[in-house]
Backbone as a chain_set.jsonl record, in Angstrom:
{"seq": "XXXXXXXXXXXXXXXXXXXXXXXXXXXXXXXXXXXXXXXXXXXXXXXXXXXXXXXXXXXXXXXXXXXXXXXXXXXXXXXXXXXXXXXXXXXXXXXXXXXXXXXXXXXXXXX", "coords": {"N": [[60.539, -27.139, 43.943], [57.273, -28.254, 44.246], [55.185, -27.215, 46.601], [52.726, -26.583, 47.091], [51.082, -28.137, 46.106], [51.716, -30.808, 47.384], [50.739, -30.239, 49.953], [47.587, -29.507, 49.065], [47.604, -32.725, 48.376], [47.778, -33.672, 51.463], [45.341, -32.616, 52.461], [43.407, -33.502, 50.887], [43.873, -36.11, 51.379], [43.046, -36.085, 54.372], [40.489, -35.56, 54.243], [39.684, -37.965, 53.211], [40.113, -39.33, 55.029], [42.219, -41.002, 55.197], [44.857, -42.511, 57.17], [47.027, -43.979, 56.098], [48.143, -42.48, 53.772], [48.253, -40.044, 54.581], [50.515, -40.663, 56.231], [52.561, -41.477, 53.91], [53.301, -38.878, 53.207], [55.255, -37.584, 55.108], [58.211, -37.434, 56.543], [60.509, -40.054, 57.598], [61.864, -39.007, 59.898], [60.02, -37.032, 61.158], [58.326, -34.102, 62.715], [55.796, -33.25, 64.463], [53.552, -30.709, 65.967], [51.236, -30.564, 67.9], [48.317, -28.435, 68.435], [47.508, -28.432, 70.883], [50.513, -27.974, 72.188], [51.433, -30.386, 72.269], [54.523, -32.757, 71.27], [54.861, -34.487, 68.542], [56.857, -37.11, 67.613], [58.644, -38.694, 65.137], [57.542, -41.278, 62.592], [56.047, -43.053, 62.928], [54.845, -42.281, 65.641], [53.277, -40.03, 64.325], [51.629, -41.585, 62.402], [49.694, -42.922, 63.842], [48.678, -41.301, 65.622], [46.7, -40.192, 63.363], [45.385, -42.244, 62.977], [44.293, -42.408, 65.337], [42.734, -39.911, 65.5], [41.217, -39.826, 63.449], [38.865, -42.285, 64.43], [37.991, -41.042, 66.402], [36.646, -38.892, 65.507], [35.671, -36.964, 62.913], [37.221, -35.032, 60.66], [36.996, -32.285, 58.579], [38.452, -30.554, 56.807], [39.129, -27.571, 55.051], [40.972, -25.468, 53.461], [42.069, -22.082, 53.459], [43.652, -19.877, 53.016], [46.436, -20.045, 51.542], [50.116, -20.048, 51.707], [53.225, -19.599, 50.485], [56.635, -20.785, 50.642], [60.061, -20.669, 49.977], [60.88, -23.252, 51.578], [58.531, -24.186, 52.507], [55.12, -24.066, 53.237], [52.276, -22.044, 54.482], [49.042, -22.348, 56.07], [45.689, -21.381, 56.146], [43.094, -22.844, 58.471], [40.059, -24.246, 58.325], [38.075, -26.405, 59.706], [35.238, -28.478, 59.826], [33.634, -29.82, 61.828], [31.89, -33.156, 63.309], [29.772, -32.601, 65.044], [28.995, -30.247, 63.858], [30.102, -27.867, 64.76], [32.798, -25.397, 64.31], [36.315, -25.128, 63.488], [38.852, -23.196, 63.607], [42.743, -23.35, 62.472], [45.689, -22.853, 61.951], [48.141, -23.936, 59.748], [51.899, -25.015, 59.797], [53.805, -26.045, 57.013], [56.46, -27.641, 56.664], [59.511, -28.162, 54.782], [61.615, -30.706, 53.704], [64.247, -31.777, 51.942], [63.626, -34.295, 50.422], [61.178, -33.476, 49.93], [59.247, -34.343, 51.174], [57.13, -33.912, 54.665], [58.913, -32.298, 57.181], [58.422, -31.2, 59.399], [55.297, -30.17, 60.526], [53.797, -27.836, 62.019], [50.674, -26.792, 64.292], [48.565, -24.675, 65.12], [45.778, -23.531, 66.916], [42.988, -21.272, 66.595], [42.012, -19.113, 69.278], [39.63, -21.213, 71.724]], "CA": [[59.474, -28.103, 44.133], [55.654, -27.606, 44.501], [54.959, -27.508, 47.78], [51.277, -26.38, 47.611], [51.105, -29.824, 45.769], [51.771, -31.214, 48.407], [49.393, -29.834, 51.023], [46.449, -30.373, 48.93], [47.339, -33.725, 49.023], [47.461, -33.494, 52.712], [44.162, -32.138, 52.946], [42.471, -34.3, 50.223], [43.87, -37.618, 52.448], [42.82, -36.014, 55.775], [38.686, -35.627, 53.92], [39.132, -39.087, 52.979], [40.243, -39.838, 56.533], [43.455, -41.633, 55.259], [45.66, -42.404, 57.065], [48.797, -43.91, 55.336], [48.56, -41.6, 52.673], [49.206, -38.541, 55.181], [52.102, -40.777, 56.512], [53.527, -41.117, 53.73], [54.185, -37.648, 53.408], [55.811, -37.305, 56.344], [59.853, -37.814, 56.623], [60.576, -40.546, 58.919], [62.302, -38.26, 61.695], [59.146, -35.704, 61.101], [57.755, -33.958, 63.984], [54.204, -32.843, 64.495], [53.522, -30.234, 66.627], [49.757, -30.397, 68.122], [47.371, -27.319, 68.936], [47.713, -28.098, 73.179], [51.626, -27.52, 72.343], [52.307, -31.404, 72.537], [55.136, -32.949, 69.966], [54.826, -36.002, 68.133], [58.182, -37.464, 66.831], [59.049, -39.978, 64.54], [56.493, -41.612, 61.799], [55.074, -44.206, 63.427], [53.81, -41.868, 66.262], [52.453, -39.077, 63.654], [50.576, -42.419, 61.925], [49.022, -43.386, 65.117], [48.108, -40.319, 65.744], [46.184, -39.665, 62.509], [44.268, -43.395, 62.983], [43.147, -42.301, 66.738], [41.853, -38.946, 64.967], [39.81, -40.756, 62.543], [38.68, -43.538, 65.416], [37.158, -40.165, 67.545], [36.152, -37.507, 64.532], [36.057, -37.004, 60.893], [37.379, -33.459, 60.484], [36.622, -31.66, 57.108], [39.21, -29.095, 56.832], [39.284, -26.787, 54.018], [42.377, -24.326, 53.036], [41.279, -21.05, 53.276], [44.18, -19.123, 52.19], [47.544, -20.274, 51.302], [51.382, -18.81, 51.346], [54.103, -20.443, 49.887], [57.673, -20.193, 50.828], [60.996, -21.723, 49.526], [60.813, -24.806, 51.72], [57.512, -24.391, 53.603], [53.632, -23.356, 52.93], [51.316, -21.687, 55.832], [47.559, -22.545, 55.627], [44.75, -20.848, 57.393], [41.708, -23.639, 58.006], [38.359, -24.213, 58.327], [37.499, -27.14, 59.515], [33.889, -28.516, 59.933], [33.144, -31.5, 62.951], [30.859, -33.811, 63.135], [28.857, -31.955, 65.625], [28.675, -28.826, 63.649], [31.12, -26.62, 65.253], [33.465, -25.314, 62.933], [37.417, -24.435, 64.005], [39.876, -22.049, 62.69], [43.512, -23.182, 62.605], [46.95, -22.293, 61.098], [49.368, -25.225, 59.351], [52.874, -24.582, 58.795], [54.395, -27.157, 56.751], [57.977, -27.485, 56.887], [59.717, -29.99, 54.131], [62.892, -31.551, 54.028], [65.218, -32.416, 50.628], [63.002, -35.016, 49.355], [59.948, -32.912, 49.064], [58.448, -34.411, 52.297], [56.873, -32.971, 55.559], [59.638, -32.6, 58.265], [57.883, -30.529, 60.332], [54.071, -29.669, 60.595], [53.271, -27.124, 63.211], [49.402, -26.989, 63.989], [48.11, -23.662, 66.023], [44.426, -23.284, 67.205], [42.616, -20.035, 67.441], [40.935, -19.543, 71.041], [37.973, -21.638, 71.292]], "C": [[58.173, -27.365, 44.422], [55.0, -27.957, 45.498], [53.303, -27.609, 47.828], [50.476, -27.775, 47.05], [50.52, -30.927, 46.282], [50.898, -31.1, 49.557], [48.223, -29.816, 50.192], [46.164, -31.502, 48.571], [47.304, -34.131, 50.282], [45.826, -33.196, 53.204], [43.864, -33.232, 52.333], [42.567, -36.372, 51.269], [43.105, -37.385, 53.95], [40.852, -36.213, 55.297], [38.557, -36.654, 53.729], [39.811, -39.864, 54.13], [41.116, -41.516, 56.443], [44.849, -41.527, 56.07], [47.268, -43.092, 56.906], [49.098, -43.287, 54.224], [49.045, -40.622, 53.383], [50.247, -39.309, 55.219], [53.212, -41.044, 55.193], [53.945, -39.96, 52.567], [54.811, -36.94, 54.322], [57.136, -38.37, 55.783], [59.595, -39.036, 57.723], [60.824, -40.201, 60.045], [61.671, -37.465, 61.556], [58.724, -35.75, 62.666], [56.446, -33.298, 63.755], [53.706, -32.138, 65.81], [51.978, -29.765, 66.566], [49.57, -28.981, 68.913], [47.663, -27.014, 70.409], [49.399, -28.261, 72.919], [52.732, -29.045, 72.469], [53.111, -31.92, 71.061], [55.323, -34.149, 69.959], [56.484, -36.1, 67.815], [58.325, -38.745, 66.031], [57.581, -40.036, 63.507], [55.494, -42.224, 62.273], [54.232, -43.199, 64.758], [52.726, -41.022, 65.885], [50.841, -40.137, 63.262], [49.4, -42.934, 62.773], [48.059, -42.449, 65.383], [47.159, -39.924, 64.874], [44.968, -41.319, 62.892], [43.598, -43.025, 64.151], [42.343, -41.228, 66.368], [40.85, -39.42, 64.363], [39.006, -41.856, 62.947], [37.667, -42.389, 65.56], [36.72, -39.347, 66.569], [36.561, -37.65, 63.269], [35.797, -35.497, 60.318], [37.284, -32.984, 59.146], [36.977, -30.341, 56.845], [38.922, -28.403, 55.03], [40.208, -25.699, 53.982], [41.96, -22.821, 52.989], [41.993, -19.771, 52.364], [45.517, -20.314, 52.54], [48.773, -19.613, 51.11], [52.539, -20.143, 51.168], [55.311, -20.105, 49.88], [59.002, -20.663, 50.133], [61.195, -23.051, 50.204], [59.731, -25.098, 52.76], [56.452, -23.926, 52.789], [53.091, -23.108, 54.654], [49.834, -21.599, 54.937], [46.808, -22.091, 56.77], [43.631, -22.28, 57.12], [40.758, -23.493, 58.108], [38.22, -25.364, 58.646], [36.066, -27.706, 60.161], [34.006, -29.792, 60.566], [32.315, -31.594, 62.896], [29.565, -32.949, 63.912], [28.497, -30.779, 65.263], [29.67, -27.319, 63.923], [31.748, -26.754, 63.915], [34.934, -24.657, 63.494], [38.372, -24.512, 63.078], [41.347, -22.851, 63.274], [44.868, -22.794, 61.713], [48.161, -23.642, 60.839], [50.31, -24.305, 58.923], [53.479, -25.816, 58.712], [55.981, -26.307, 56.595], [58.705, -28.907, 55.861], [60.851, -30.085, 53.86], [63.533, -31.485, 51.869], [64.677, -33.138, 49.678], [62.087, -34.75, 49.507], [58.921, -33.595, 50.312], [58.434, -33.524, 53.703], [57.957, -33.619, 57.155], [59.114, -32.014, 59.265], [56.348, -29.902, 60.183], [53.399, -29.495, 61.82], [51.735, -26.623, 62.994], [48.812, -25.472, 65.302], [46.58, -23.357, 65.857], [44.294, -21.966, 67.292], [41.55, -20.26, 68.477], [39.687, -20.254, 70.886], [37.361, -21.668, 72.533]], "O": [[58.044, -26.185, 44.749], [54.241, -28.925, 45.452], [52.692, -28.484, 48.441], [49.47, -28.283, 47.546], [49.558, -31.651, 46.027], [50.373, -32.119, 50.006], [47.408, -30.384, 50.919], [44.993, -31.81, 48.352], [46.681, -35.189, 50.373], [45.329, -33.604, 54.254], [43.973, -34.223, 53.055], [41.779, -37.269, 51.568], [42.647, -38.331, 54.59], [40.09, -36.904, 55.973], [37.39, -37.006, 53.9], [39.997, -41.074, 54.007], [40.949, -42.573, 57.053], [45.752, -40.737, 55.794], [48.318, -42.762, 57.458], [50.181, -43.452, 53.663], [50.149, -40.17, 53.078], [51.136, -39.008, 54.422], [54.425, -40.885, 55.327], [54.592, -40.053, 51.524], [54.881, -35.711, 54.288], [57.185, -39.392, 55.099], [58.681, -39.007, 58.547], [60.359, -40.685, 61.076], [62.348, -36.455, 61.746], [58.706, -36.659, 63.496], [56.215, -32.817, 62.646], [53.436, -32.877, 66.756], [51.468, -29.006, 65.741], [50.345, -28.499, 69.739], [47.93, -25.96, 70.985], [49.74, -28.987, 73.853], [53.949, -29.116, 72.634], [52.634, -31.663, 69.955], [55.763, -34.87, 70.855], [57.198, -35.097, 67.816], [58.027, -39.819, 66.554], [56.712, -39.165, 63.543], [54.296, -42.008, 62.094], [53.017, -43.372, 64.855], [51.643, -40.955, 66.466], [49.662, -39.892, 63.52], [48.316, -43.294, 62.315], [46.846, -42.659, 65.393], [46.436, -39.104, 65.44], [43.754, -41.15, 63.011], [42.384, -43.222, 64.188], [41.181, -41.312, 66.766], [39.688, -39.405, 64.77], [38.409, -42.475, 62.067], [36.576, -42.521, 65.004], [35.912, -38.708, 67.243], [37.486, -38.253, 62.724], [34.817, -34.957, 59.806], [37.799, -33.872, 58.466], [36.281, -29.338, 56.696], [38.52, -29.054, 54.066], [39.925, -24.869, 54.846], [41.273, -22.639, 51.984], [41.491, -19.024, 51.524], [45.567, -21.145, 53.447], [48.739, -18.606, 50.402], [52.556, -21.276, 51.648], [55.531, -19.107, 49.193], [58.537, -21.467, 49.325], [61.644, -23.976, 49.528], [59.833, -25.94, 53.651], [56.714, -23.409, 51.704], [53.394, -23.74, 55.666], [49.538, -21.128, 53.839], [47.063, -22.266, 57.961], [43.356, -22.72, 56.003], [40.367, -22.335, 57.969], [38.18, -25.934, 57.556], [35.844, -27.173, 61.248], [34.427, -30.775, 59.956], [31.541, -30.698, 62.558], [28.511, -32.721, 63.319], [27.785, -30.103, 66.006], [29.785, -26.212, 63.396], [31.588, -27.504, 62.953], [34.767, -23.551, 64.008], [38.695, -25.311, 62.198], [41.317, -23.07, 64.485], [44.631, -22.374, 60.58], [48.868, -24.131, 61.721], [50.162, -23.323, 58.196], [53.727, -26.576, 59.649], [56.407, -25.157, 56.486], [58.556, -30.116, 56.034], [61.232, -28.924, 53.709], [62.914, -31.095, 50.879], [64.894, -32.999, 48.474], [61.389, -35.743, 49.301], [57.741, -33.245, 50.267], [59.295, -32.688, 53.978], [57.896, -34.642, 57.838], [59.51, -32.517, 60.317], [56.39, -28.868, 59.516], [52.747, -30.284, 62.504], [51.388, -26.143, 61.915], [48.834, -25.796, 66.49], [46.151, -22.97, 64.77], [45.146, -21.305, 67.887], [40.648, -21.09, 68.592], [38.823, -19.96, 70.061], [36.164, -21.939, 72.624]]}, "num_chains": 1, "name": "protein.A"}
């Protein structure tokens, strides 16, 4: 399968600050592991989670590099906030049997 596919539809839904298109690329028992180390579980809390993001900010990530594994990709970002700042983090997707995201771990660099 074509994972990287996959993550730039992830990105392209997160610029158009969708979100039931991220969810549904997400498994139903996916987990989502945020930057401060906290873990989402399930769909419905990932989805929630992506509408309170887009409530408080409208992040404008960009991919910077990409790696591609047999059932995962790692992405460095870029993304650009409303206020100008601009922060660096690291996605690793993690995907399941049917080509969706079972796991997407999210790591900040220091800010």
């Amino acid at each position: 399968m074509e994972y990287t596919n996959l993550v730039d539809r992830y990105f392209a839904h997160m610029r158009e600050r969708n979100p039931d298109g991220l969810a549904n690329l997400f498994a139903d028992d996916a987990t989502f592991i945020l930057p401060d180390g906290r873990e989402l579980s399930g769909l419905a809390a990932i989805h929630e989670m992506y509408i309170k993001l887009f409530a408080a900010m409208s992040p404008s990530p960009t991919p910077l590099a990409v790696i591609a594994g047999a059932h995962g990709v790692a992405t460095e970002i870029e993304a650009r906030l409303p206020d100008g700042t601009v922060r660096r983090t690291a996605n690793f997707f993690h995907f399941n049997g049917e080509g969706l995201i079972e796991r997407l771990s999210v790591y900040a660099r220091g800010r």
